[in-house]
Legacy VTK file of the C-alpha trace (Angstrom):
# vtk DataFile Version 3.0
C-alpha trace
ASCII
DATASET POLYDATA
POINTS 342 float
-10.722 11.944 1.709
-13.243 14.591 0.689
-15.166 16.098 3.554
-18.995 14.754 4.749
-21.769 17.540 3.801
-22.119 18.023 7.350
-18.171 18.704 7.553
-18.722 21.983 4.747
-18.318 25.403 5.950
-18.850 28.841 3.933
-16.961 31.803 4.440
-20.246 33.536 5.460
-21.610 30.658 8.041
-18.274 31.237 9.596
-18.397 34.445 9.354
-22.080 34.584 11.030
-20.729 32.363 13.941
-18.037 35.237 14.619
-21.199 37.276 14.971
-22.756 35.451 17.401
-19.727 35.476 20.016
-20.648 39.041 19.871
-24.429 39.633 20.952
-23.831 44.034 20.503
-22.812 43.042 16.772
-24.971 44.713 14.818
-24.577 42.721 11.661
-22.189 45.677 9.809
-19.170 44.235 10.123
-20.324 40.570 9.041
-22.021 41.951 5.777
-18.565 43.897 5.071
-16.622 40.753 5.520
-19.198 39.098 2.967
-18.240 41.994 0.449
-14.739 41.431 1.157
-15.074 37.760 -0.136
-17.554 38.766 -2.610
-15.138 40.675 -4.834
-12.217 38.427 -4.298
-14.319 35.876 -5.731
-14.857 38.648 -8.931
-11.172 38.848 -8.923
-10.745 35.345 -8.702
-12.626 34.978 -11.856
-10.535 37.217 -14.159
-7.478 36.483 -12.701
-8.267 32.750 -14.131
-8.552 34.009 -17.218
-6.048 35.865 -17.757
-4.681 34.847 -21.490
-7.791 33.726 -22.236
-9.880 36.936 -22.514
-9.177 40.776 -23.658
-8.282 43.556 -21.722
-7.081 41.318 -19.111
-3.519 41.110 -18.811
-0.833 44.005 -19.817
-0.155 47.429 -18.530
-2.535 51.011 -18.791
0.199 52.603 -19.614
-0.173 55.080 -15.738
1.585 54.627 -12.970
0.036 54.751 -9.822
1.137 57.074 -6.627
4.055 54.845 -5.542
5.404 55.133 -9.001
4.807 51.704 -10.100
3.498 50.757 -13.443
-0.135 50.067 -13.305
-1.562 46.736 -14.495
-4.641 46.012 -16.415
-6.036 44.012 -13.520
-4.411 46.503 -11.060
-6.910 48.699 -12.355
-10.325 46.152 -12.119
-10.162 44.693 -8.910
-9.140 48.367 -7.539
-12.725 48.985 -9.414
-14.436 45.867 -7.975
-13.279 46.652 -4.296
-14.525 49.989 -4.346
-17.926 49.025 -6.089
-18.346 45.767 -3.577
-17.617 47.671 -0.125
-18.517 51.002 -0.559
-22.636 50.496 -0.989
-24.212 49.290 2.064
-22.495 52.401 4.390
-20.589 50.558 6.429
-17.636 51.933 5.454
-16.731 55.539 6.064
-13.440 55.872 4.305
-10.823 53.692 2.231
-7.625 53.633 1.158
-5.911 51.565 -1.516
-2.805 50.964 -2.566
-3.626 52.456 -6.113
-5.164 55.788 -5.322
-2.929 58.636 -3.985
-5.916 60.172 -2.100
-8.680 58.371 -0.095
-11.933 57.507 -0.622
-14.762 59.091 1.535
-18.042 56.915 1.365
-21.745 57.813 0.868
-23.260 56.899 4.615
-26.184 58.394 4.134
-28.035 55.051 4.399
-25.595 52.967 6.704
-23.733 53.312 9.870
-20.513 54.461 8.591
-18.309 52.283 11.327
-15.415 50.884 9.438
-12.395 52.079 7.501
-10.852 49.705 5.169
-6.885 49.929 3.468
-6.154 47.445 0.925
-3.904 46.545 -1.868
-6.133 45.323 -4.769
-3.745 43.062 -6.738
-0.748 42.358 -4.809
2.040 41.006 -6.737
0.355 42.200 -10.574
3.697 42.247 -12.342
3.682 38.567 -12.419
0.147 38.272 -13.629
1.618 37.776 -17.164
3.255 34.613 -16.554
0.979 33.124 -14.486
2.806 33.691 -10.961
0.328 33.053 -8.007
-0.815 37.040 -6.658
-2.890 38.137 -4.307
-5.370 40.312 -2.210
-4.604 42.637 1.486
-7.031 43.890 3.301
-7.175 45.688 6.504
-10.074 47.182 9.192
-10.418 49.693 11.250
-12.856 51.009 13.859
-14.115 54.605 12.549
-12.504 56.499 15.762
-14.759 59.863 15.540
-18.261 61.247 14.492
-19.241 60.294 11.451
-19.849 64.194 10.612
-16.290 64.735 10.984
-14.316 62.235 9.161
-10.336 63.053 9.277
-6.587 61.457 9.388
-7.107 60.338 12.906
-9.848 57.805 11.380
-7.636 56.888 8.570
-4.267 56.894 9.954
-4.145 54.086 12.722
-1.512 51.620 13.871
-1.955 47.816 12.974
-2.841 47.361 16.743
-6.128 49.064 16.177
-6.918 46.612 13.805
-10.014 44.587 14.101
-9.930 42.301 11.286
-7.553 41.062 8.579
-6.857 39.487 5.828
-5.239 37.924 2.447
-6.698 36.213 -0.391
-4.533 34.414 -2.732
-5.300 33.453 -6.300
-2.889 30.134 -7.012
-3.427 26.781 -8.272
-6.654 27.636 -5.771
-8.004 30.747 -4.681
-7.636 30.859 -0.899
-9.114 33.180 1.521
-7.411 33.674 4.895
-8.265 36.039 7.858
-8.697 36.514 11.265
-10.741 38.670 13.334
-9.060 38.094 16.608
-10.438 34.315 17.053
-7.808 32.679 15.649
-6.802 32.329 11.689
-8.832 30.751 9.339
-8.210 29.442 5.712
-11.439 29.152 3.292
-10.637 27.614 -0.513
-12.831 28.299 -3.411
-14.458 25.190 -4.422
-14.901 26.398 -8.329
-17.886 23.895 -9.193
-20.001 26.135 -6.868
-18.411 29.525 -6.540
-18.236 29.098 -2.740
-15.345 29.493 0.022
-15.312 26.134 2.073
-13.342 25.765 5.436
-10.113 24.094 4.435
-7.529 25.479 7.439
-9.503 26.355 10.673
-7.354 28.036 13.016
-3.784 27.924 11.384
-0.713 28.256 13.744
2.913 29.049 12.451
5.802 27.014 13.546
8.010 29.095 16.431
11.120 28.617 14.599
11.612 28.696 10.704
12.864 26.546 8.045
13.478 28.622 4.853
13.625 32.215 4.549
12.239 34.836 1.736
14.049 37.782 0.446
15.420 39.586 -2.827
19.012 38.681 -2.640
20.111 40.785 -5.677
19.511 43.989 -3.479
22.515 42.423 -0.835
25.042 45.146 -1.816
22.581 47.865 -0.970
21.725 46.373 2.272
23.335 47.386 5.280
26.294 44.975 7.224
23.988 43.865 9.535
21.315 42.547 7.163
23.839 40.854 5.015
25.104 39.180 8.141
21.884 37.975 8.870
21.069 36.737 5.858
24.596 34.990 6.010
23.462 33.378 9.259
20.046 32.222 7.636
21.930 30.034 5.046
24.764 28.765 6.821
23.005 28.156 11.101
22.107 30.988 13.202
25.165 32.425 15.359
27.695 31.049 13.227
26.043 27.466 13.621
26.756 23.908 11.790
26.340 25.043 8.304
22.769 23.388 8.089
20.600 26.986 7.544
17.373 27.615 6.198
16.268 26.629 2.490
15.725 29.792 0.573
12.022 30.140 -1.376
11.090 33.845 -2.669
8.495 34.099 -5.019
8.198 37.762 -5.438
4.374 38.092 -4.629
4.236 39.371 -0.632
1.172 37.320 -0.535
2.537 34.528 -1.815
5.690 33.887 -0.134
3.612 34.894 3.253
1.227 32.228 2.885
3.900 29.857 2.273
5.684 30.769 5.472
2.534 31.127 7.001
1.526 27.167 6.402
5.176 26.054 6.685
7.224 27.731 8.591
9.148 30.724 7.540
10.338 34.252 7.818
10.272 36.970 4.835
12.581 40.182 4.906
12.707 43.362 2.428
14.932 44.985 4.599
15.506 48.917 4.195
17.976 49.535 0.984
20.684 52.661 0.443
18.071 53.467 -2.444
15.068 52.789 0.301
16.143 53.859 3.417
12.859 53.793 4.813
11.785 50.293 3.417
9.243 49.653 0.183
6.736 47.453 1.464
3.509 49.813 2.301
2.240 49.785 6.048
-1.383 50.076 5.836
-2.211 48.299 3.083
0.964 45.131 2.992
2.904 45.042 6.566
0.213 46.126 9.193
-2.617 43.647 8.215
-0.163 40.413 7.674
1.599 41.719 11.082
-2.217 41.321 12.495
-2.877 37.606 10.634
0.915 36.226 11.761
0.740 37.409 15.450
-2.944 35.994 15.824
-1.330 32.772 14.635
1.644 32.676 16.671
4.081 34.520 14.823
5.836 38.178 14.577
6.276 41.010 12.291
9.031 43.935 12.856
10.592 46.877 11.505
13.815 45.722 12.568
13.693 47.520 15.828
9.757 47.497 16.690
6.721 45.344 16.080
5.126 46.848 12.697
1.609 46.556 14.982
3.168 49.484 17.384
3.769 51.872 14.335
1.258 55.231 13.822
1.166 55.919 9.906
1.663 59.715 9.326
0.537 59.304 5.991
-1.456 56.505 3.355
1.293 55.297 1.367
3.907 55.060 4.363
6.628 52.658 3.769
8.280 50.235 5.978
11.130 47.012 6.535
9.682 44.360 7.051
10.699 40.844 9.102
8.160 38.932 9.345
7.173 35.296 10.156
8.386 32.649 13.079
8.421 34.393 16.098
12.005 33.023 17.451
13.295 34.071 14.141
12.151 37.542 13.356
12.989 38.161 17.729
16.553 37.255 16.836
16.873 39.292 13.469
15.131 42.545 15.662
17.733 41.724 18.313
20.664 41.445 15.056
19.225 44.765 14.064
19.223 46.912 17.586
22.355 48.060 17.424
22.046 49.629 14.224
18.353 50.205 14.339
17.558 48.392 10.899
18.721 51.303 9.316
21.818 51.595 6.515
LINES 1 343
342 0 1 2 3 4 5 6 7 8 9 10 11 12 13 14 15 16 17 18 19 20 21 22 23 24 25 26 27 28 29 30 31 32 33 34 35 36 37 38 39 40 41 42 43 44 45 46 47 48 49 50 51 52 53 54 55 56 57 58 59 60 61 62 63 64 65 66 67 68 69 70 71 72 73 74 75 76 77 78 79 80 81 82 83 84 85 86 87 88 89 90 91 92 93 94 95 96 97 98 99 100 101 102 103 104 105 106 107 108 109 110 111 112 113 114 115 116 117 118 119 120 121 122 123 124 125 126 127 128 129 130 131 132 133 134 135 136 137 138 139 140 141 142 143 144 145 146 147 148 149 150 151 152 153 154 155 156 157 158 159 160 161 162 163 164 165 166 167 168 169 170 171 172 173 174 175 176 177 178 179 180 181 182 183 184 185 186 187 188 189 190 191 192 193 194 195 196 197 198 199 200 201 202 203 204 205 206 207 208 209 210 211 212 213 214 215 216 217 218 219 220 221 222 223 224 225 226 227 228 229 230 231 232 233 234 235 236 237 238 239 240 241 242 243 244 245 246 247 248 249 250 251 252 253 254 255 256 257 258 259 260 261 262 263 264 265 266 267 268 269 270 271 272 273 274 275 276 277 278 279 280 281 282 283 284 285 286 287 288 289 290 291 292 293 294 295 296 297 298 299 300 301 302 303 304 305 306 307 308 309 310 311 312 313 314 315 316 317 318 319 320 321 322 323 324 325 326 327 328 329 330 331 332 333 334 335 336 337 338 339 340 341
């Protein structure tokens, strides 16, 4: 049954009701959130039509700092973040997943308080055959004077956090964050390029019932991840034979929001290739550590919650377990003797 008028939501009412729980909120951080979910809805656009228009899908023919070919529609939404959040000076500094370096911000006319990470196009080498990808976002608190922007501004743990966030361009384009007050799920209605309130305050099951990883990368994994992911299929502590149903999708964003709604736990454990894990903190594992703990869940490094770790640099790399709570507690507790590590 379709929702009553009265029953509609936007993205930016909600977002202007967070506002109000905060009287000292000086109206920054809501009109950042609004650019947030103004270029997604860019994105959104192009994404839809990919195969339809030039210039859209294919590769540049670069590769971007992590060494990863860089995709056609890497490339514009990087361009459409940094256009939609970087003119009304709320934003100091950001970081994407794209750019080796960071991006200091024009304040001149704006407060300067926020610092924002994010991966642009999450999942882009699927774009071509129309697998579901995605947008990360993270923000951060400026820590120091606005005179003196440094690393310590940049480079905080996901604990310092103060908002969140994934969008994820599927059969709908869904927006999901949380700024501490709960986790909340808006989908683009297309007929009038608006985010509606579709999942107010999600919660993840405790305990999981599939699991999401890369199984061709087993022989590089260490004897304690293979023996976990053993356990996952067959019962946990060499139960009944009735495990978890496997789903991986190969788009982080995708494959989290799945778990998210339905109860599940994603691994890309560390590798004898990757020792130190793939998936980037700042801009992948810290702000979906933030979005599955405020609904009920946990993310780890195998030995730590990802929300304890201080980045030393942008582009730091991590494992990453994350998901049910009970599940990803019993893989860190797997892991402890060997410390996730191969």
């Amino acid at each position: 049954m379709s929702p009553s008028p009265r029953d509609l939501q936007t993205i930016e009412s909600h977002i202007l009701e967070l506002q109000r729980m905060h009287p000292s909120a000086s109206g920054d951080f809501t009109g950042l959130l609004n650019d947030i979910s103004l270029a997604a809805k860019i994105i959104s656009q192009q994404v839809n039509r990919a195969g339809l228009a030039e210039n859209i899908l294919g590769a540049t023919g670069s590769t971007n700092v992590q060494g990863e070919e860089v995709q056609l529609l890497d490339e514009f939404a990087n361009n459409v973040f940094i256009k939609c959040i970087g003119t009304r000076g709320q934003v100091c500094i950001m970081g994407s997943e794209e750019m080796a370096d960071p991006v200091l911000v024009d304040t001149r006319e704006g407060s300067g308080s926020y610092v924002v990470v994010f991966d642009p196009l999450d999942g882009s080498s699927n774009i071509d055959v129309n697998v579901s990808v995605g947008t990360i976002f993270g923000i951060w608190r400026r820590r120091g004077r606005l005179d003196r922007i440094n690393d310590a501004d940049l480079l905080q743990p996901g604990s310092e956090l103060v908002a969140a966030g994934y969008v994820i361009y599927g059969s709908s384009t869904m927006f999901v964050y949380t700024a501490g007050h709960g986790v909340h799920g808006f989908t683009m209605d297309p007929g009038i390029g608006e985010f509606l309130l579709s999942h107010e305050n999600i919660r993840t099951p405790f305990s999981a019932c599939m699991y999401s990883v890369n199984e061709a990368y087993e022989p590089r994994w260490s004897e304690e991840v293979q023996a976990i992911v053993r356990q996952l299929k067959n019962g946990r502590d060499g139960g009944d034979g009735k495990g978890m149903t496997a789903r991986y999708i190969g788009s982080l964003v995708a494959d989290f929001h799945r778990n998210l709604l339905k109860g599940g736990v994603f691994l890309y454990p560390p590798t004898q290739d990757r020792p130190g894990g793939k998936l980037r903190l700042m801009c992948e594992a810290a702000p979906m550590a933030f979005i599955v703990e405020a609904a009920g869940g946990y993310a780890s490094d195998g030995t730590r919650s990802i929300l304890e770790i201080e980045p030393d640099n942008l582009h730091a790399r991590v494992p990453l377990y994350i998901g049910c709570r009970d599940d990803v507690l019993w893989m860190e507790k797997m892991l402890s003797g060997s410390n996730g590590s191969i």
